[in-house]
mmCIF file of the N, C-alpha and C atoms, coordinates in Angstrom:
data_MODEL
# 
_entry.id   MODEL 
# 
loop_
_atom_site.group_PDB 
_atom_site.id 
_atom_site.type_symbol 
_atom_site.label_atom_id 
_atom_site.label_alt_id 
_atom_site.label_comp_id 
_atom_site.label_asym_id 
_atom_site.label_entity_id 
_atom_site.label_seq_id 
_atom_site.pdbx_PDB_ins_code 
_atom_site.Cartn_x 
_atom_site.Cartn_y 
_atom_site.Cartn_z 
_atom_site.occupancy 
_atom_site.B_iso_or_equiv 
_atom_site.pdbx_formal_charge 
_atom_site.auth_seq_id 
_atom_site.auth_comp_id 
_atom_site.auth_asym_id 
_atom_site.auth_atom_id 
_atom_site.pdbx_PDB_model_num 
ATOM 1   N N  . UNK A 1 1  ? -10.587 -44.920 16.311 1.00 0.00 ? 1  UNK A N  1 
ATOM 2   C CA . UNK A 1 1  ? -10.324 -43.859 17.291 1.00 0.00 ? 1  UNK A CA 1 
ATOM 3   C C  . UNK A 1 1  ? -11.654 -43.354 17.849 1.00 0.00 ? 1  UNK A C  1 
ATOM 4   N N  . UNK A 1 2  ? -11.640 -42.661 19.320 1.00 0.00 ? 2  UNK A N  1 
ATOM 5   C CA . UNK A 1 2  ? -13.000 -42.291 19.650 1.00 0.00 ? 2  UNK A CA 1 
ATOM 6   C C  . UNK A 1 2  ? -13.319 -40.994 19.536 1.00 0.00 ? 2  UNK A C  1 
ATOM 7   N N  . UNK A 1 3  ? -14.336 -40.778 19.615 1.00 0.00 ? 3  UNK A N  1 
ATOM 8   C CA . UNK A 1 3  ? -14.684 -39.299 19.614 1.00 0.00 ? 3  UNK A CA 1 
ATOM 9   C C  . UNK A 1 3  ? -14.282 -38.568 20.796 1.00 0.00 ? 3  UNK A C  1 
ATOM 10  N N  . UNK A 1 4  ? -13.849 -37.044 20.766 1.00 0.00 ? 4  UNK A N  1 
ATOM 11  C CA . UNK A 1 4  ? -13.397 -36.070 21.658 1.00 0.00 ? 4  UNK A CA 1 
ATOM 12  C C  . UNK A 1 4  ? -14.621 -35.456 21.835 1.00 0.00 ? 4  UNK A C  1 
ATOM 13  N N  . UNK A 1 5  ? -15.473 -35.345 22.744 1.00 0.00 ? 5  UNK A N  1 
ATOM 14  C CA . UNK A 1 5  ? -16.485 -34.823 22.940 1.00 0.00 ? 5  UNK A CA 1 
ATOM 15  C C  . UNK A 1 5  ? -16.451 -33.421 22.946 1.00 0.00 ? 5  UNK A C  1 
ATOM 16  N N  . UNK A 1 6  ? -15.354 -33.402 23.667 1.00 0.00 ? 6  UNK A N  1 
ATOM 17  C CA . UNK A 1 6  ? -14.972 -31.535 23.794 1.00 0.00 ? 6  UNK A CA 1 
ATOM 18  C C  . UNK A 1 6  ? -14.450 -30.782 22.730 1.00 0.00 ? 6  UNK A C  1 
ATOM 19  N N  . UNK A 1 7  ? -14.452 -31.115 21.330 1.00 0.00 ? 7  UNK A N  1 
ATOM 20  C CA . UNK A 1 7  ? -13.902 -30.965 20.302 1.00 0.00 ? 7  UNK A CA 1 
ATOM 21  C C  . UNK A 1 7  ? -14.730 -30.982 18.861 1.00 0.00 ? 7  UNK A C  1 
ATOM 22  N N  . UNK A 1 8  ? -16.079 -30.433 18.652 1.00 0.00 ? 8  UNK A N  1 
ATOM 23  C CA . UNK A 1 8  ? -16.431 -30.398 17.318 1.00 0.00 ? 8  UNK A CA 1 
ATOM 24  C C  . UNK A 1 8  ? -16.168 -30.397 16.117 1.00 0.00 ? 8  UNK A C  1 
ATOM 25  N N  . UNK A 1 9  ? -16.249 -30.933 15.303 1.00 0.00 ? 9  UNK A N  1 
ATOM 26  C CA . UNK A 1 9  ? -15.444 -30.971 13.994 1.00 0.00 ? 9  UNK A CA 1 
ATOM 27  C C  . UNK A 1 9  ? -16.725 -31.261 12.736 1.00 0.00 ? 9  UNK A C  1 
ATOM 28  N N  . UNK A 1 10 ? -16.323 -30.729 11.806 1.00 0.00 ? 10 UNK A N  1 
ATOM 29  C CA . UNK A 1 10 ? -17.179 -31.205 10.813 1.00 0.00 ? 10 UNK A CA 1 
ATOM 30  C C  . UNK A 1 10 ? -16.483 -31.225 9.077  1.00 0.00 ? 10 UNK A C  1 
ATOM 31  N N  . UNK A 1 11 ? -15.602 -31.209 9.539  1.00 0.00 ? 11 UNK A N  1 
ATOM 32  C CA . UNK A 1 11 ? -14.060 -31.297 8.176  1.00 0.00 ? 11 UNK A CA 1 
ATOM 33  C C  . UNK A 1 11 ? -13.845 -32.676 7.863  1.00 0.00 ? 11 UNK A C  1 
ATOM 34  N N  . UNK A 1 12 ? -14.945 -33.440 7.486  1.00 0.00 ? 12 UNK A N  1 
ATOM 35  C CA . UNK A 1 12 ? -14.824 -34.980 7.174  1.00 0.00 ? 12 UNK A CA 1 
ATOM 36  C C  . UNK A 1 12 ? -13.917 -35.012 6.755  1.00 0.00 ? 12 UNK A C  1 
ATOM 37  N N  . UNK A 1 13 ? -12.773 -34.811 5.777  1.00 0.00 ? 13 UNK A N  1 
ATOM 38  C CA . UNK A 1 13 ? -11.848 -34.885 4.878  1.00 0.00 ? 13 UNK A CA 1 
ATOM 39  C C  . UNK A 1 13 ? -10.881 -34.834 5.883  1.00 0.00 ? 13 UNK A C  1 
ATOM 40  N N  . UNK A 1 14 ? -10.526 -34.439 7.344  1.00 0.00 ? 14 UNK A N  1 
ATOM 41  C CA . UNK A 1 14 ? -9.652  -34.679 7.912  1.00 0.00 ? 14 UNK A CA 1 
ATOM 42  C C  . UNK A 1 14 ? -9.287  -36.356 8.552  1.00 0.00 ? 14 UNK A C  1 
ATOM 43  N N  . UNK A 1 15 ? -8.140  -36.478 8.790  1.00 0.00 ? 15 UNK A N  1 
ATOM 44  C CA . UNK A 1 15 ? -7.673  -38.013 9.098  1.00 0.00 ? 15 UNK A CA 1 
ATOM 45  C C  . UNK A 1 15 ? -8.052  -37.728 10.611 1.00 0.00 ? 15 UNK A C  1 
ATOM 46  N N  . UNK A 1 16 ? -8.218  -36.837 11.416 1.00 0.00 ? 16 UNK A N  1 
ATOM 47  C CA . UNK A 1 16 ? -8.809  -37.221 12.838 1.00 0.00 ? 16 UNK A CA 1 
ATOM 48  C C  . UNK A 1 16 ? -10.403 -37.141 12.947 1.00 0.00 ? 16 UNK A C  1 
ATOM 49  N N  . UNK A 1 17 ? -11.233 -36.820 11.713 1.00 0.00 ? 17 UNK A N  1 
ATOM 50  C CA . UNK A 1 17 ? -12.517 -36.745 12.064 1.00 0.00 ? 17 UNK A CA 1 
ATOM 51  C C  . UNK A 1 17 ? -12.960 -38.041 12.524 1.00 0.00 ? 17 UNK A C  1 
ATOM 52  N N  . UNK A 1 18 ? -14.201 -37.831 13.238 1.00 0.00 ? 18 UNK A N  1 
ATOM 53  C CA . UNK A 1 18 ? -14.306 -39.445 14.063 1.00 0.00 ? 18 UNK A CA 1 
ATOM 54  C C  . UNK A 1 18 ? -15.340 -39.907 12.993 1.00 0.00 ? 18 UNK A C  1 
ATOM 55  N N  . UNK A 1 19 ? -15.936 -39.597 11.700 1.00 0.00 ? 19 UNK A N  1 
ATOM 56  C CA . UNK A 1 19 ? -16.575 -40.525 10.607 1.00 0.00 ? 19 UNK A CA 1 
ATOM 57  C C  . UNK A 1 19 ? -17.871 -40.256 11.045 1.00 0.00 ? 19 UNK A C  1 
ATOM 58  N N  . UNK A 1 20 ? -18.545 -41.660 12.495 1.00 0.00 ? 20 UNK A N  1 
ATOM 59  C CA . UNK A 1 20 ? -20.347 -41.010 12.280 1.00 0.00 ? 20 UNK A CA 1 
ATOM 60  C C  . UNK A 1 20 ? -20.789 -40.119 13.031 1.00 0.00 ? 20 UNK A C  1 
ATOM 61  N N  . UNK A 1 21 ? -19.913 -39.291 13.510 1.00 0.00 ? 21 UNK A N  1 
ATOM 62  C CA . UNK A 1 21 ? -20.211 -38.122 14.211 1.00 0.00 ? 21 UNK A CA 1 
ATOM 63  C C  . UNK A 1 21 ? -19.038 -37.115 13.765 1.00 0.00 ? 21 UNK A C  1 
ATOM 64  N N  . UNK A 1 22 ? -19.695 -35.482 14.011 1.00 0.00 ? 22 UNK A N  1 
ATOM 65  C CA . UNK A 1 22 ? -19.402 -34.317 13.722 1.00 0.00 ? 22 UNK A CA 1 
ATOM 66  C C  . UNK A 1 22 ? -18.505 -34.084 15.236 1.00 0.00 ? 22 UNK A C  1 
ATOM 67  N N  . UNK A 1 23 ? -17.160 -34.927 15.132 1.00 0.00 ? 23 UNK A N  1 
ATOM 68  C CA . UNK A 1 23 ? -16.369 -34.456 16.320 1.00 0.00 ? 23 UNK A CA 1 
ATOM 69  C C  . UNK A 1 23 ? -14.908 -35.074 15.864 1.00 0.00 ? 23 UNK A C  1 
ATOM 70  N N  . UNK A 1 24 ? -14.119 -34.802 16.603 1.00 0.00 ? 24 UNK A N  1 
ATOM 71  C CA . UNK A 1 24 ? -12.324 -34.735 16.457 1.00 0.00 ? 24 UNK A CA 1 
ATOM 72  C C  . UNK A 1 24 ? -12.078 -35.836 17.471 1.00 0.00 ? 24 UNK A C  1 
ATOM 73  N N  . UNK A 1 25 ? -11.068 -36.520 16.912 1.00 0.00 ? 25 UNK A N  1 
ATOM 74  C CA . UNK A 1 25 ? -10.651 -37.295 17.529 1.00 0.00 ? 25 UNK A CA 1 
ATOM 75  C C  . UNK A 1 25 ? -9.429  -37.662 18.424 1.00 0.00 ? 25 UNK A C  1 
ATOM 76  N N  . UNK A 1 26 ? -8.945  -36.711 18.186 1.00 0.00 ? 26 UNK A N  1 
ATOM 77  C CA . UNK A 1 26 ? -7.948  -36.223 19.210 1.00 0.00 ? 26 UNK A CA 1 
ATOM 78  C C  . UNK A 1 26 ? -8.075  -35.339 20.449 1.00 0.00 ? 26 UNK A C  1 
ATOM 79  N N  . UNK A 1 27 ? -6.953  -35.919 21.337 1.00 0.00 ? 27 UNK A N  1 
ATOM 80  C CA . UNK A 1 27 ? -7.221  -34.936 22.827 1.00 0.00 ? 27 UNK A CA 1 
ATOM 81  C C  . UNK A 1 27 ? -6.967  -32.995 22.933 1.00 0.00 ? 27 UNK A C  1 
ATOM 82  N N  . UNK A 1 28 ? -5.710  -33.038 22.039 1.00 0.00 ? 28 UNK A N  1 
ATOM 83  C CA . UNK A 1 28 ? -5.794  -31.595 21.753 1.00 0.00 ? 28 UNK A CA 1 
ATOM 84  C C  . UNK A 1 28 ? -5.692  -31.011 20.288 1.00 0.00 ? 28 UNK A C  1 
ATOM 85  N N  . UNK A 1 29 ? -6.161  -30.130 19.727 1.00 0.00 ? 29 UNK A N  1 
ATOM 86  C CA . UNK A 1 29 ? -5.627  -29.494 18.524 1.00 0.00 ? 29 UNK A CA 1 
ATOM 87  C C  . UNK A 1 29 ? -4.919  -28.402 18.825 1.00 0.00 ? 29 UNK A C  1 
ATOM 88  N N  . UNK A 1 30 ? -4.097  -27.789 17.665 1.00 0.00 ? 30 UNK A N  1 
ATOM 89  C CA . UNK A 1 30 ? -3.569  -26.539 17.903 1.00 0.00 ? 30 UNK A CA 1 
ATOM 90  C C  . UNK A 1 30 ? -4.577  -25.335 16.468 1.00 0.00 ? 30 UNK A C  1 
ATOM 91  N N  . UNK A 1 31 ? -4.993  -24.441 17.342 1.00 0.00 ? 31 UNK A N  1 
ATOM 92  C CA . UNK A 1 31 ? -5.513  -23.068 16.189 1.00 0.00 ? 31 UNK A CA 1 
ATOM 93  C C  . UNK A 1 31 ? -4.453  -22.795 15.969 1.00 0.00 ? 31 UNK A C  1 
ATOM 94  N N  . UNK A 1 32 ? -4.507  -22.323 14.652 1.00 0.00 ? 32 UNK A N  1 
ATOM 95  C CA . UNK A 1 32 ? -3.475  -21.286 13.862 1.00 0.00 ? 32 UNK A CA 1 
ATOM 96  C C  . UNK A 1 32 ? -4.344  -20.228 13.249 1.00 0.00 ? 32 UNK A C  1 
ATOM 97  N N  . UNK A 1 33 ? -3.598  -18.843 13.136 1.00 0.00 ? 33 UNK A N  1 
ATOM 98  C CA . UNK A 1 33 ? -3.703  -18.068 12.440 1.00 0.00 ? 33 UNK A CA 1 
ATOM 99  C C  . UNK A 1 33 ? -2.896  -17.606 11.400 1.00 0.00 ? 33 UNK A C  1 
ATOM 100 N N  . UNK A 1 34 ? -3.246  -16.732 10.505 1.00 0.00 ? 34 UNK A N  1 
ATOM 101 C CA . UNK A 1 34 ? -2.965  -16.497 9.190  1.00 0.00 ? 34 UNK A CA 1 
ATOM 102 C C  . UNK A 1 34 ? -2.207  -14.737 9.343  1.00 0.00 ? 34 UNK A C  1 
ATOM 103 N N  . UNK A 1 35 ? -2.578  -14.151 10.241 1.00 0.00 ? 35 UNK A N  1 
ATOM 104 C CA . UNK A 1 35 ? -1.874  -12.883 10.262 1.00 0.00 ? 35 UNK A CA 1 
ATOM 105 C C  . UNK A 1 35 ? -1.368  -12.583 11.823 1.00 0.00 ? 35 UNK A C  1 
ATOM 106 N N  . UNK A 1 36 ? -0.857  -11.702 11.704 1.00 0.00 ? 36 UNK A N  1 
ATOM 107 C CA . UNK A 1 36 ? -0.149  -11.567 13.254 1.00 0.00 ? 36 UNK A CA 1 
ATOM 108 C C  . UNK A 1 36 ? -1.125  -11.302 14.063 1.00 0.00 ? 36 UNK A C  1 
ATOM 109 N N  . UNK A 1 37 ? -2.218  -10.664 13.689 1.00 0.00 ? 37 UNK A N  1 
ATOM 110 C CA . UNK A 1 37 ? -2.970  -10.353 14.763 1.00 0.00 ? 37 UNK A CA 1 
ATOM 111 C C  . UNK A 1 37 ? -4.699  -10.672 14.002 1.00 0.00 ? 37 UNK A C  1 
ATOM 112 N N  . UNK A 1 38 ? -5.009  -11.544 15.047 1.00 0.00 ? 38 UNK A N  1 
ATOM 113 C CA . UNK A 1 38 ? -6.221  -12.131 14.108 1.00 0.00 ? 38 UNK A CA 1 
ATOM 114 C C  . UNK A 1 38 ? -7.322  -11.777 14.898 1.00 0.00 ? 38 UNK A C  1 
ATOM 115 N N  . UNK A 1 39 ? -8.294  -11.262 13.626 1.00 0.00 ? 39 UNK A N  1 
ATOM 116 C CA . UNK A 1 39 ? -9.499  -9.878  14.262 1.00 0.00 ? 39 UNK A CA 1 
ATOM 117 C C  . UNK A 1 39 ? -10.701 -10.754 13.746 1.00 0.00 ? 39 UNK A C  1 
ATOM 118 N N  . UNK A 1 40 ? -10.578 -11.876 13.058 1.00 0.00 ? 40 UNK A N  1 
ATOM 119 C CA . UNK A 1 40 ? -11.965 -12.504 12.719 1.00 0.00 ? 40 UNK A CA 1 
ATOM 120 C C  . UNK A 1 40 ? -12.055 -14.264 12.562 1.00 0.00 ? 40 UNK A C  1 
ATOM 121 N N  . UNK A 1 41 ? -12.630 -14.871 12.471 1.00 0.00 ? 41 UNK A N  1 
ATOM 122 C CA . UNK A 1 41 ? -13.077 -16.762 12.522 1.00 0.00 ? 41 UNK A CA 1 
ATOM 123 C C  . UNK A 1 41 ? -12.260 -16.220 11.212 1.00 0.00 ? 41 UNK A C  1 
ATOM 124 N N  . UNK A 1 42 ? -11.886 -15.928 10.060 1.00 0.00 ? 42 UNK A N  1 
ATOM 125 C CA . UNK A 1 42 ? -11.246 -16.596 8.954  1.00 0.00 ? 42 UNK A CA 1 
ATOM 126 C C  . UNK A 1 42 ? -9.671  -16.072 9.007  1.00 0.00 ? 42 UNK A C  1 
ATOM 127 N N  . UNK A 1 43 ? -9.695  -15.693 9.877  1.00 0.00 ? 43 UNK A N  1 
ATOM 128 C CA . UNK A 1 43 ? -8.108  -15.655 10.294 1.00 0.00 ? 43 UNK A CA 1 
ATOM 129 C C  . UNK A 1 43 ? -7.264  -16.323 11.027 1.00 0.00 ? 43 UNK A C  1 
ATOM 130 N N  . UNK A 1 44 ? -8.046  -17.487 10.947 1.00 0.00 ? 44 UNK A N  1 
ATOM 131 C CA . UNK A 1 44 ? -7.845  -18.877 12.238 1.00 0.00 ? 44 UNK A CA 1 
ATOM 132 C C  . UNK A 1 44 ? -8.412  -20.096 11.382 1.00 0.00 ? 44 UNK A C  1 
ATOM 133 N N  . UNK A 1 45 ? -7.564  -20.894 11.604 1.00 0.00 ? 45 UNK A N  1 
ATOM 134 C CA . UNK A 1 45 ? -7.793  -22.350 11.324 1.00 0.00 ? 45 UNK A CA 1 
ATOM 135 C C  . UNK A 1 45 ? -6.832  -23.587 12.171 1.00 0.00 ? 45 UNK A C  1 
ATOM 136 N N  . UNK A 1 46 ? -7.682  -24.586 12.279 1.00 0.00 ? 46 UNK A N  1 
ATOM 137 C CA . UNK A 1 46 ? -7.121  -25.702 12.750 1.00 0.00 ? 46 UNK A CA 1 
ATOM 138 C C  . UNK A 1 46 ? -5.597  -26.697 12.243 1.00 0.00 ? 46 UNK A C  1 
ATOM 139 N N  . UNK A 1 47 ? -4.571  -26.420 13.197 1.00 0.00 ? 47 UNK A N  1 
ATOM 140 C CA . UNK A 1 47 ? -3.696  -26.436 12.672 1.00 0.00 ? 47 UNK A CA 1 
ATOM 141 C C  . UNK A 1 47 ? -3.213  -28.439 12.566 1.00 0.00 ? 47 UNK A C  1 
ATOM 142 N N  . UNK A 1 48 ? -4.260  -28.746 13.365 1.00 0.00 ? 48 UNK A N  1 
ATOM 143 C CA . UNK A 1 48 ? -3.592  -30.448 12.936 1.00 0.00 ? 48 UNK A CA 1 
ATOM 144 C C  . UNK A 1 48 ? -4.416  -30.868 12.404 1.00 0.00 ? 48 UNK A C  1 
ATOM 145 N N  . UNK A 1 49 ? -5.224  -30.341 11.319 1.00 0.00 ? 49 UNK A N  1 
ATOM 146 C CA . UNK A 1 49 ? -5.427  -31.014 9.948  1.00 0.00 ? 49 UNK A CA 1 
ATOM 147 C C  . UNK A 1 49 ? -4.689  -31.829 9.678  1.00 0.00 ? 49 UNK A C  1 
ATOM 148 N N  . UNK A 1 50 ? -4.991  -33.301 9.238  1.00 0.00 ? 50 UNK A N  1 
ATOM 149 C CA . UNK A 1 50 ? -4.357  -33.757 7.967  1.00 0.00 ? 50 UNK A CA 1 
ATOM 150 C C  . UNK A 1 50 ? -5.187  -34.348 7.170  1.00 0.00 ? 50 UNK A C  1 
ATOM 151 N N  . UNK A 1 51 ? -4.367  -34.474 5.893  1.00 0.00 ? 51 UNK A N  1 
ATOM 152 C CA . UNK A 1 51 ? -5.637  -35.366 4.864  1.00 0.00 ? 51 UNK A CA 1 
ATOM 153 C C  . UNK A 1 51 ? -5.670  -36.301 5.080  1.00 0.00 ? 51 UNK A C  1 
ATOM 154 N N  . UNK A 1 52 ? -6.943  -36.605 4.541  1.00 0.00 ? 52 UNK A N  1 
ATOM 155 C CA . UNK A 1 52 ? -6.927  -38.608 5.098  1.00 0.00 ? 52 UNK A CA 1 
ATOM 156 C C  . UNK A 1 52 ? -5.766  -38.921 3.822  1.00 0.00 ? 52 UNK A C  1 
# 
């Protein structure tokens, strides 16, 4: 798969990381959050994680 340029990643352990570069390999991801109303970066995470 190729790298998404527009898409940084550095979650090697994911099945879309592109391996020799720090980027995603997919065209879109979806953010998720963790509370209804999210006030900080750890109240958000990348929701199409998967494990390799």
């Amino acid at each position: 798969m190729e790298k998404n340029n527009c898409i940084g990643c550095i979650v090697s352990e994911c099945k879309f990381h592109a391996r020799t570069e720090d980027y995603c390999t997919l065209d879109k991801i979806q953010v998720t959050k963790h509370e209804n109303t999210a006030t900080s970066t750890e109240c958000t995470d990348c929701g199409s994680f998967k494990r390799q």
